[in-house]
LOZATOR-205487 format. One line per 10 residues: number of its first residue (from 1); their letters; for each residue x, z, y of N, C-alpha, C. Coordinates in steps of 0.02 Angstrom, whole numbers, plus 50000, padded with zeros to 5 digits. Atoms other than C-alpha are relative to their C-alpha. Layout:
% residues N
NUM) a) X:Z:Y:X:Z:Y:X:Z:Y  ...
***
This chain:
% residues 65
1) xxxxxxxxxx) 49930:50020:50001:48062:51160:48109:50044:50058:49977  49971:49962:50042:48133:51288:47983:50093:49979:50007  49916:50002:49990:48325:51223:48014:50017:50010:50065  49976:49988:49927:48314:51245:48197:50023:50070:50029  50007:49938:49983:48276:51422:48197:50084:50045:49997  49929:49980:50022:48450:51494:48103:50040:49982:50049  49937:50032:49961:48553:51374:48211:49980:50043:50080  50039:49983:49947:48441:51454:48367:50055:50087:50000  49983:49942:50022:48485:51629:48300:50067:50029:49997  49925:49981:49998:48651:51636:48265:50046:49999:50061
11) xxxxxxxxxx) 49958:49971:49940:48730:51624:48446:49961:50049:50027  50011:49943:49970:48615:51739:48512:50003:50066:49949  49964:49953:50022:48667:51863:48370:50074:49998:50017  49946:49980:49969:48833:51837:48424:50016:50032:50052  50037:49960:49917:48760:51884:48604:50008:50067:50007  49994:49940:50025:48717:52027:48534:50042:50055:49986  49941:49960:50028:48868:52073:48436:50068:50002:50089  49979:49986:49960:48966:52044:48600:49987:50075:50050  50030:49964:49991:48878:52163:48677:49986:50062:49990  49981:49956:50040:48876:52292:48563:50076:50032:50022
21) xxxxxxxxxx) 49942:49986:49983:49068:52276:48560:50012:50027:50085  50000:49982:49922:49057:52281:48772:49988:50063:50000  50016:49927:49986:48982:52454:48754:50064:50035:49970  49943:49957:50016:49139:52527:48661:50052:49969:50033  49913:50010:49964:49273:52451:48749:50003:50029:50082  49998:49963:49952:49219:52511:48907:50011:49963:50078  50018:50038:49936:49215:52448:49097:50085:49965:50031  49936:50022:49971:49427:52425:49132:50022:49977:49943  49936:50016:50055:49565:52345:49036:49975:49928:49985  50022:50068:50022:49594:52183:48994:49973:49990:49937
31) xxxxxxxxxx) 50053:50026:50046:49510:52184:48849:49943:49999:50022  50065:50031:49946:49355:52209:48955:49988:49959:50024  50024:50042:49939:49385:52089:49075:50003:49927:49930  50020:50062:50053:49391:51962:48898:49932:50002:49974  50094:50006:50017:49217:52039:48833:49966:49975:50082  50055:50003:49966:49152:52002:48984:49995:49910:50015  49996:50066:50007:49214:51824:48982:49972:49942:49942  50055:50004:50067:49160:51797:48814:49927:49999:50001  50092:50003:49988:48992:51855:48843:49978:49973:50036  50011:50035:49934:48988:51757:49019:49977:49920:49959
41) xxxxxxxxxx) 50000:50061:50046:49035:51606:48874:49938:50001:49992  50044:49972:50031:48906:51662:48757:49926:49968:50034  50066:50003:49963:48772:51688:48872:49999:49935:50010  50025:50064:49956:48791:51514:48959:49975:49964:49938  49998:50018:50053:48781:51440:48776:49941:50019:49974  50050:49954:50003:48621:51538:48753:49957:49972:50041  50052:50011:49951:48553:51478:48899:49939:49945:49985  50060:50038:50000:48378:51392:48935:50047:49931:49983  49991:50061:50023:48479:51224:48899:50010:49999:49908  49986:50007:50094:48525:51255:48715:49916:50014:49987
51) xxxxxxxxxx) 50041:50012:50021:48345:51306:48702:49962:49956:50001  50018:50060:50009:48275:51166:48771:50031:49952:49957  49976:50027:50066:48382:51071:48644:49986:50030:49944  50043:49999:50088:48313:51154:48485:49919:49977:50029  50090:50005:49989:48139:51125:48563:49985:49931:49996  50020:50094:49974:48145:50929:48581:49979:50005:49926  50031:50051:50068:48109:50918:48391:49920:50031:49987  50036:49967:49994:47973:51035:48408:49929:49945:50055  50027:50034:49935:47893:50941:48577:49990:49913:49943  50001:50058:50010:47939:50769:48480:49929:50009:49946
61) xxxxx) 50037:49996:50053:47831:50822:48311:49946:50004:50037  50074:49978:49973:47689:50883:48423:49991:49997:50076  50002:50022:49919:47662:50798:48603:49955:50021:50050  50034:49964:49929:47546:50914:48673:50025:50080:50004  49985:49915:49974:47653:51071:48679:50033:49982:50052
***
């Protein structure tokens, strides 16, 4: 499933790039307390449910994984 992967990829490079940014902005200030909301986003968006949703086409094509 070659189209799943990219779509897979790209929020958790955003993950990433959050993250990144989190390390230079630093632990106070409201801009912190937004990376951390963001990435709180992020992450949940990331989570085991979005992967189980790219996986159903995966599971559907092949019924013994």
């Amino acid at each position: 499933m070659c189209w799943v992967e990219p779509k897979i990829r790209a929020p958790e490079d955003q993950l990433k790039r959050f993250l990144t940014r989190r390390e230079t902005v630093g632990d106070s200030g409201c801009e912190a307390e937004e990376m951390e909301r963001d990435m709180a986003r992020q992450a949940r968006f990331v989570s085991d449910e979005f992967h189980d949703f790219a996986d159903r086409p995966r599971r559907a094509a092949d019924p013994h994984l």
